[in-house]
Backbone bond lengths (Angstrom), bond angles and torsions (degrees), N, CA, C in turn:
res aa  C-N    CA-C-N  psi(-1)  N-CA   C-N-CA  omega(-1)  CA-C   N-CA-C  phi
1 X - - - 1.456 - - 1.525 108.79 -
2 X 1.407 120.21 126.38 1.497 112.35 170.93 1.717 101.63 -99.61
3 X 1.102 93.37 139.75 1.581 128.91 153.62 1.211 107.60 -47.63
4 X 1.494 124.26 126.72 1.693 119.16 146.12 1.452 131.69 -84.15
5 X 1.415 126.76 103.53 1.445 109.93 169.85 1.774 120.76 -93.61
6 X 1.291 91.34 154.43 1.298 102.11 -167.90 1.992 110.24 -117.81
7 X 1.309 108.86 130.21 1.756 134.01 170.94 2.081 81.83 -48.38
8 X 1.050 95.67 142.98 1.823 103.14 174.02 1.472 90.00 -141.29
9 X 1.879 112.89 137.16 1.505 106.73 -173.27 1.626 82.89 -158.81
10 X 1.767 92.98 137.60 1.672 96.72 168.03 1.700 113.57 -146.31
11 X 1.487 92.52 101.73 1.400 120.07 178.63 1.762 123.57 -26.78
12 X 1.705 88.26 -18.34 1.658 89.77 -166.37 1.633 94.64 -108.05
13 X 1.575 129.12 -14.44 1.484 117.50 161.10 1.883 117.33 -87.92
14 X 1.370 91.94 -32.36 1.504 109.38 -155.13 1.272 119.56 86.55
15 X 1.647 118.07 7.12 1.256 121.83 163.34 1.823 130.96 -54.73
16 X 1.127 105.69 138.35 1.973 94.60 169.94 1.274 91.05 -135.25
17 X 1.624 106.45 -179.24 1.365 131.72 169.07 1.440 108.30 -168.84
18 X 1.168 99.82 -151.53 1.874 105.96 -168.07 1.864 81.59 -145.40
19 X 1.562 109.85 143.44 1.614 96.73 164.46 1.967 84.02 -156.13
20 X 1.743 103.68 160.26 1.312 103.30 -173.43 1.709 108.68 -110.47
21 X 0.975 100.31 154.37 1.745 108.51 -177.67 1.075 112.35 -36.05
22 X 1.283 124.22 -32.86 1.615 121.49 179.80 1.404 96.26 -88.20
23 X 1.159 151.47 -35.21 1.470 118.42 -170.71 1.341 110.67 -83.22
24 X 1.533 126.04 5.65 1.555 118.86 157.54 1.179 126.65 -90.00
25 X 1.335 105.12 17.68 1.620 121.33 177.34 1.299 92.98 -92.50
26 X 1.427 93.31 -86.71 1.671 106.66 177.51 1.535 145.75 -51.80
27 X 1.298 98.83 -12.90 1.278 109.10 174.90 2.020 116.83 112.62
28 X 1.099 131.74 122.48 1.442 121.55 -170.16 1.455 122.71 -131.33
29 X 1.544 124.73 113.18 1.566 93.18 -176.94 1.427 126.71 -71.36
30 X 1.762 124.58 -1.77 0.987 129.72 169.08 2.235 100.41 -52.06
31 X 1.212 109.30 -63.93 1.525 111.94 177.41 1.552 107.09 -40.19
32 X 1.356 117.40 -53.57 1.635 132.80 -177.68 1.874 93.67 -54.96
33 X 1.043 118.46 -51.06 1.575 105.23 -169.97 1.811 128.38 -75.60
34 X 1.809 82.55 -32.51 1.445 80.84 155.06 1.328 149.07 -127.30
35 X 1.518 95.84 18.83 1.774 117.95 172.74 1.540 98.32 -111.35
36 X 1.155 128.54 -27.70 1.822 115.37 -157.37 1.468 105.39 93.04
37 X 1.383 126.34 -10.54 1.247 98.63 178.90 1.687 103.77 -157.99
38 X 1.402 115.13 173.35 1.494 113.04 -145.13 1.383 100.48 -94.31
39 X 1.487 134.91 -33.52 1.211 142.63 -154.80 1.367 121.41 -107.95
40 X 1.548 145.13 125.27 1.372 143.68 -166.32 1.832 97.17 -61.07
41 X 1.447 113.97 -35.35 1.356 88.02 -176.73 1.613 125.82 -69.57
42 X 1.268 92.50 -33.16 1.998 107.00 163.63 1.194 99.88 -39.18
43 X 1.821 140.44 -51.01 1.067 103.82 -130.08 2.216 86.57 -102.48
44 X 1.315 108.59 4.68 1.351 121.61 179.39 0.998 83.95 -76.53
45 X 1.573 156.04 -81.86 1.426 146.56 -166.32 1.570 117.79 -47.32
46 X 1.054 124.28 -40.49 1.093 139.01 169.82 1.769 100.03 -40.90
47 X 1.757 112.92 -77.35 1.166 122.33 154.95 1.697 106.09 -3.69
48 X 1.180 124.91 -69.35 1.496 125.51 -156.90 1.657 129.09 -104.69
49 X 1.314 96.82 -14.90 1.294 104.72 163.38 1.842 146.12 -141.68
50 X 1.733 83.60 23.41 1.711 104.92 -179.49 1.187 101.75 -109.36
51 X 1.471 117.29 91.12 1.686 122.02 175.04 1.778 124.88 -48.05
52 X 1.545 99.50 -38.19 1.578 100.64 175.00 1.640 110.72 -74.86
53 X 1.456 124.22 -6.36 1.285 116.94 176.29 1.515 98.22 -96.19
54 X 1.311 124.82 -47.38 1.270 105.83 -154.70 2.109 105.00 -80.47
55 X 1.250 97.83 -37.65 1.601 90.23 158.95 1.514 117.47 -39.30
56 X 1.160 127.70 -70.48 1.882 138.72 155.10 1.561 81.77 -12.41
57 X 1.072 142.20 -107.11 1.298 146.52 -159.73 1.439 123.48 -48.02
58 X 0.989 141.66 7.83 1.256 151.40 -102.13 2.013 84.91 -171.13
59 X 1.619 91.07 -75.31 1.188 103.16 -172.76 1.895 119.07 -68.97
60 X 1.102 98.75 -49.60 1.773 115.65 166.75 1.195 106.53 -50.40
61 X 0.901 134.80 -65.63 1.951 132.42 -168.47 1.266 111.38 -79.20
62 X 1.433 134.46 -29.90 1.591 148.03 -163.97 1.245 118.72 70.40
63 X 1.261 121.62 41.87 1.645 121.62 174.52 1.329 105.54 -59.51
64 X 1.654 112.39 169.99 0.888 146.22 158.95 1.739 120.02 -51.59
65 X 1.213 99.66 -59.12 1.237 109.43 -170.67 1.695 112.31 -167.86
66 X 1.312 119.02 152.49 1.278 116.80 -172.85 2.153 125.42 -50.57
67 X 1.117 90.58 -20.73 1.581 118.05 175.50 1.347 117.63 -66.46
68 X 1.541 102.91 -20.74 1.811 123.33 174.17 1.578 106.05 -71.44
69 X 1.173 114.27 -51.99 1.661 136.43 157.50 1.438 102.66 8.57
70 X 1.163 130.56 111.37 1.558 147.08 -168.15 1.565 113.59 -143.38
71 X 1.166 132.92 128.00 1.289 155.28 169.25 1.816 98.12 -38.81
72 X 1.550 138.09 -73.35 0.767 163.77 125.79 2.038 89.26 28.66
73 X 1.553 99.55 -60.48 1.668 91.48 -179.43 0.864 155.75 -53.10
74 X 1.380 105.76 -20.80 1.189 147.22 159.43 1.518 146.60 -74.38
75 X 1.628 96.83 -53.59 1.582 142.85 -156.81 1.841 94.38 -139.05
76 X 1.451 101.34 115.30 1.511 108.72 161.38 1.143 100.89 -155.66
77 X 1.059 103.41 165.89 2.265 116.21 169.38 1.196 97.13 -50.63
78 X 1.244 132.85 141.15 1.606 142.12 134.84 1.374 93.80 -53.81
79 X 1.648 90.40 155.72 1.444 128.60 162.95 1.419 111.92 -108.19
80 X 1.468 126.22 157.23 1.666 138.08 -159.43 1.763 88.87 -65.34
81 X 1.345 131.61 -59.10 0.881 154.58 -124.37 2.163 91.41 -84.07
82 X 1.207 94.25 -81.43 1.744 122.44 165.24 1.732 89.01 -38.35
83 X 1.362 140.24 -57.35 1.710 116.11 -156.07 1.472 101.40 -102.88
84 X 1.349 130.46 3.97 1.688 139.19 -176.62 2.130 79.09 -84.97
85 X 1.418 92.84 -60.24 1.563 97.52 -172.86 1.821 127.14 -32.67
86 X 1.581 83.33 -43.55 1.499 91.62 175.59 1.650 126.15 -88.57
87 X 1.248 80.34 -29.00 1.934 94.34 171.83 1.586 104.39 -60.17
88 X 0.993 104.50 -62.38 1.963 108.11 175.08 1.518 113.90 -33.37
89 X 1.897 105.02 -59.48 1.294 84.38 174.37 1.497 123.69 -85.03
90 X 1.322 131.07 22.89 0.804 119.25 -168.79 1.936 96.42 -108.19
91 X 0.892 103.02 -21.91 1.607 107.23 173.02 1.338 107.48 -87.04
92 X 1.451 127.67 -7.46 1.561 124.00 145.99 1.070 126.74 -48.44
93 X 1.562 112.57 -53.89 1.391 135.20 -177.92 0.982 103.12 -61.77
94 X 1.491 125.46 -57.08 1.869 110.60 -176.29 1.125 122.44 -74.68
95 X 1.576 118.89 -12.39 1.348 128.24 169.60 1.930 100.48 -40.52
96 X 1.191 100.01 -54.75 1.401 106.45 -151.29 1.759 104.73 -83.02
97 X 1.064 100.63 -28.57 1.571 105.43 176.32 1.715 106.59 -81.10
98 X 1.557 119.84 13.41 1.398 98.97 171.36 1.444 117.78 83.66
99 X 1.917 125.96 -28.08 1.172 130.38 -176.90 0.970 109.43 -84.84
100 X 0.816 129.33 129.08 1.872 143.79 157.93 1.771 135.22 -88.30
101 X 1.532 90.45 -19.58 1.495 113.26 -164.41 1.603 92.90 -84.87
102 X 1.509 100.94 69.15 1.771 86.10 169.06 1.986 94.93 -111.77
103 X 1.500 111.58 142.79 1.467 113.95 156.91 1.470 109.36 -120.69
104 X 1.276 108.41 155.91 1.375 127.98 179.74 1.723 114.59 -108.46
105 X 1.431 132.17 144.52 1.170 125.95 159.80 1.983 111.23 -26.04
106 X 1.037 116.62 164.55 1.394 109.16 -178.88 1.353 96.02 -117.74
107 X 1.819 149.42 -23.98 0.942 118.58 171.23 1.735 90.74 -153.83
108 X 1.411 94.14 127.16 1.674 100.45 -166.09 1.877 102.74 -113.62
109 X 1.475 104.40 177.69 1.541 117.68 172.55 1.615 108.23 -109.96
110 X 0.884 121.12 82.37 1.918 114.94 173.98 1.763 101.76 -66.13
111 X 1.535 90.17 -173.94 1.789 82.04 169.92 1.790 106.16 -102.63
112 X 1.064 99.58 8.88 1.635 95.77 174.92 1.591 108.33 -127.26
113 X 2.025 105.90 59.42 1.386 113.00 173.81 1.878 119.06 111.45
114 X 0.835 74.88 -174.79 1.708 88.83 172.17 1.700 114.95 -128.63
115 X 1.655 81.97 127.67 2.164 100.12 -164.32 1.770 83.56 -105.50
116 X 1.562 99.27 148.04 1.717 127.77 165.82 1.752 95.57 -118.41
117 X 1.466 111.74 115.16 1.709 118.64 167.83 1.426 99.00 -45.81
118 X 1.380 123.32 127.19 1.658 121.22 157.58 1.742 106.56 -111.66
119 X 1.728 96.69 97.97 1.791 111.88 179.84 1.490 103.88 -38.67
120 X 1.324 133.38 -36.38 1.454 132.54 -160.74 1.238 108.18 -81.60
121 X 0.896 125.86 -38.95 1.697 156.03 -143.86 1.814 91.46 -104.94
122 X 1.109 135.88 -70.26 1.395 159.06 -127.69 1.386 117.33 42.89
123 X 1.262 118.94 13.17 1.869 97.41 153.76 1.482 105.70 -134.66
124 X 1.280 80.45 -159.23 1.797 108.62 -171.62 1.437 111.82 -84.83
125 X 1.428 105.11 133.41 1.844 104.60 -172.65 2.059 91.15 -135.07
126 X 1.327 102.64 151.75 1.204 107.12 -172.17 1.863 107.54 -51.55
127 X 1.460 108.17 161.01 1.662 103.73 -167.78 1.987 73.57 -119.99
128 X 1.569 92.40 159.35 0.975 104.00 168.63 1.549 128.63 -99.57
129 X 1.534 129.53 114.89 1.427 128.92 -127.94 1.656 117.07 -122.25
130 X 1.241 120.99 66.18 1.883 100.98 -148.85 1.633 96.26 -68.85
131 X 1.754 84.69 177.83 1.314 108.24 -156.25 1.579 87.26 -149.03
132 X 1.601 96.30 159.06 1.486 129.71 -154.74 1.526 101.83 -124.57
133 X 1.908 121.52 98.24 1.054 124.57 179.04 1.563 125.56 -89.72
């Protein structure tokens, strides 16, 4: 089964991250650091009734009007490229903190395919995926 991870972006810090389908179930402080709050459904309310965010969004993308307002603005699939990016720095960061014990999903859905973790390697390389013609 692959995992979906998702690009996380908020127009009104300029914050991003990377977070995976399961921690919007369960709850994530990656979401907490850059939404304010822990849960994907929070951040759907958020969507509808936090005027200084959705203006932020509003203004960043160039909508029309707040009614343009899409999940998508926020919250989309990562790409290989965008979550290698963050993984790098994020194995900077533990570089320096001494931790090493980082794991990754082992085989995820980006929006550009399906990645298999290669432990040797440390990232994600396309998986090979059949299909039903």
């Amino acid at each position: 089964m692959y995992e979906k991870l998702y690009f996380i972006y908020n127009p009104l810090t300029g914050c991003k991250d990377w977070v995976s389908e399961r921690e919007f179930n369960v709850g994530s402080l990656k979401l907490k650091s850059i939404f304010g709050v822990l849960y994907f459904s929070d951040l759907k309310i958020m969507l509808h009734f936090n005027a200084p965010f959705k203006t932020a969004i509003v203004k960043e993308y160039k909508l029309a009007n707040e009614q343009s307002i899409a999940l998508h603005h926020v919250c989309r699939l990562i790409n290989q490229a965008e979550l290698m990016e963050f993984l790098n720095q994020e194995a900077k960061n533990k570089a320096q903190d001494d931790n090493n014990d980082v794991s990754y999903p082992s085989s995820v859905e980006l929006g550009d395919g399906y990645f298999i973790w290669n432990e040797h390697l440390g990232c994600y390389e396309q998986a090979a995926v059949l299909t039903t013609d």
